[in-house]
N, C-alpha and C positions, 0 to 999 in steps of 0.2 A: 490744694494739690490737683494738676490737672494731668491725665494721661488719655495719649489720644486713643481713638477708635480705630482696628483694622476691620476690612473686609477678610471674608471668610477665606478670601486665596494670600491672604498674609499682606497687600499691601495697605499704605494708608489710607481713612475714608478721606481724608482731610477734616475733619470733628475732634474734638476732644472733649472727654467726661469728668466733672470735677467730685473728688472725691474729699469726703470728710475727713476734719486732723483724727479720728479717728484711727486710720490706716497709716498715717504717724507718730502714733504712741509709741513711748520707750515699750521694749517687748520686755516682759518677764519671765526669765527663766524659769522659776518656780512654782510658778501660778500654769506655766503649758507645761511643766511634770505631771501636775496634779491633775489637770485634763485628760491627758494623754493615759495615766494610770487612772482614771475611771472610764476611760473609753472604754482600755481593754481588760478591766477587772469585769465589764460586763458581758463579755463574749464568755465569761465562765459559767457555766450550766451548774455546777457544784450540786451534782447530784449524785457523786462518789459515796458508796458505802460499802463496808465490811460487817460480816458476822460478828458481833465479838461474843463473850462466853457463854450468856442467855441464849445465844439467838442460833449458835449451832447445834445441830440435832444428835443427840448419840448418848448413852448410858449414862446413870448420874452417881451408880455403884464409886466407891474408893477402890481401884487398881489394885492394891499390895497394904498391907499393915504399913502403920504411920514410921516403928522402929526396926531395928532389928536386919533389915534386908541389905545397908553398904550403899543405898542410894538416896538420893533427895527421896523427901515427901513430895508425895503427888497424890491428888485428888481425883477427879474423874476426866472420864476420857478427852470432856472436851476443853480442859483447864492449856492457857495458850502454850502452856511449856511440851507440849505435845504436837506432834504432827498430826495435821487434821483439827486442832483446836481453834477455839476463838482468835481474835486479833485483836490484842493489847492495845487500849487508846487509837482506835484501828481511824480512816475517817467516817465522818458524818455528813448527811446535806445540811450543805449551809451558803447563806450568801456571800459573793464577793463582791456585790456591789460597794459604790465610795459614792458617796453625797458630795457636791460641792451647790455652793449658791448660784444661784442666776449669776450674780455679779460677778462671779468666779470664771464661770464659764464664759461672760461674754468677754472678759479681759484675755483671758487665753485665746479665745478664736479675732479676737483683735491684734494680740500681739503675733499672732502667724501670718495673718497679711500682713502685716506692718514687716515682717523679716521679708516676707518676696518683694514686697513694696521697693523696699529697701534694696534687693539684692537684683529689682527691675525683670523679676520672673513672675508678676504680674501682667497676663495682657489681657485687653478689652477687648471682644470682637463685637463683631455684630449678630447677630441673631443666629443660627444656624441654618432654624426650617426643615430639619428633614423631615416630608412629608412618611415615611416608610422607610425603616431600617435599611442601611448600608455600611456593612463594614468597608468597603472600598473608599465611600466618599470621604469614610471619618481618617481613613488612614492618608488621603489625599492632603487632608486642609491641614494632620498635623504634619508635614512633609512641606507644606506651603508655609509654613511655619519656622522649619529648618528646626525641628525640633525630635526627629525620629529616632535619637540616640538620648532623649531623655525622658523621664517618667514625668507623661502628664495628666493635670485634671482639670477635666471638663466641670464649668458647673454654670449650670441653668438657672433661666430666673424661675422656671414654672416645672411639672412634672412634664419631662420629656422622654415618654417609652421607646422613642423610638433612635434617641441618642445611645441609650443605655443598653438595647439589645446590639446597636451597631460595633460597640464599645467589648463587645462577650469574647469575642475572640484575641484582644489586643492585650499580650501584660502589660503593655507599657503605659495604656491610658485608661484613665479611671472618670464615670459620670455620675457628678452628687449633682443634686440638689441645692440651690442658695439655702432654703433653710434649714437645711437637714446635714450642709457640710460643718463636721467638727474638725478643731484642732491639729486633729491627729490626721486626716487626710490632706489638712493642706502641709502639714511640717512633711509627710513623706513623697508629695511631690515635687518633681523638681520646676515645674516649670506652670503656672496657673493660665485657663484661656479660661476669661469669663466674659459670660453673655453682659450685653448689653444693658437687656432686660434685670438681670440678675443684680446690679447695682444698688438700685431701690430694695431690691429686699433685703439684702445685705445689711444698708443702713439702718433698716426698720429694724431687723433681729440684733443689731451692736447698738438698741437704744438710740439711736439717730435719728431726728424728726423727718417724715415721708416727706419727697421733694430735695435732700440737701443733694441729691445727685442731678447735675445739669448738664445738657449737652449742649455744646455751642459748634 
């Protein structure tokens, strides 16, 4: 599969990059659920905790004789049936993390490109270069693009600081990383600009022998 290369003001370079059947695999529905739910099972801190009956402080006397008084038994003051008491099965810390395998994950982030692939919200630019943060330039090239009324994501072949702080101010566009973008950021973009550069590594991280990307 071969998709050409634009220049960073949206025309074409006249090149085109060939991309591995990787990026035409059937997509699986199931397998980017399962990605998508460990993404964000681990943005949870699960550090939630409640007193429960040991751990609140206050008298440990019996309130009233067990018979006799017209009401439930009740024990001490900090028993949950009381205001001010523990908290019954209350939570605890714990993790929400989800395990999937390499294999798992690199199917899911294959079947996400393969849907814009697909749906040709895929584009290749060419390199960026900003030497020093500019939200203005970044808002330019996505405008050159004809793209300002949709959500998009940048991603880099290499760590670029100075895309990413340009990117602070824009909701509508987001900058990962080739290896660091998961599943879940390319399914809630709408529209993908990737670097050039960013191609190789792509294929390196989807299992791809270095080199199947060629520019002609």
């Amino acid at each position: 599969m071969e998709l050409p290369v634009y220049h960073t003001d949206g025309g074409e370079s006249g090149r085109t990059v060939r991309l591995d059947a990787v990026f035409s695999t059937e997509p699986n529905d199931h397998v980017l659920w399962l990605d998508v739910r460990r993404t964000q099972a681990s943005r949870h801190q699960g550090t939630h905790k409640v007193k429960e009956r040991g751990e609140v402080k206050g008298s440990t006397r019996k309130l009233f004789r067990q018979k006799g008084t017209g009401m439930a038994r009740s024990g001490a003051i900090t028993s949950p049936l009381r205001r001010g008491g523990g908290r019954t099965f209350g939570p605890r810390p714990h993790r929400y993390s989800v395990r999937l395998s390499r294999k798992t994950r690199r199917l899911a982030r294959a079947s996400a490109f393969s849907y814009k692939v697909q749906n040709e919200a895929f584009r290749v630019v060419e390199p960026l270069g900003f030497e020093e943060p500019s939200t203005r330039r970044l808002v330019r090239i996505v405008k050159d693009f004809d793209l300002a009324d949709k959500r998009v994501l940048v991603v880099t072949g290499a760590h670029a600081p100075e895309i990413y702080l340009s990117s602070g101010n824009l909701a509508r566009v987001d900058v990962k990383e080739a290896r660091t973008v998961c599943a879940e950021d390319i399914l809630r973009a709408g529209v993908l600009l990737v670097e050039e550069s960013a191609i190789d590594v792509l294929h390196q991280s989807l299992g791809v022998l270095p080199g199947a990307a060629k520019t002609e």
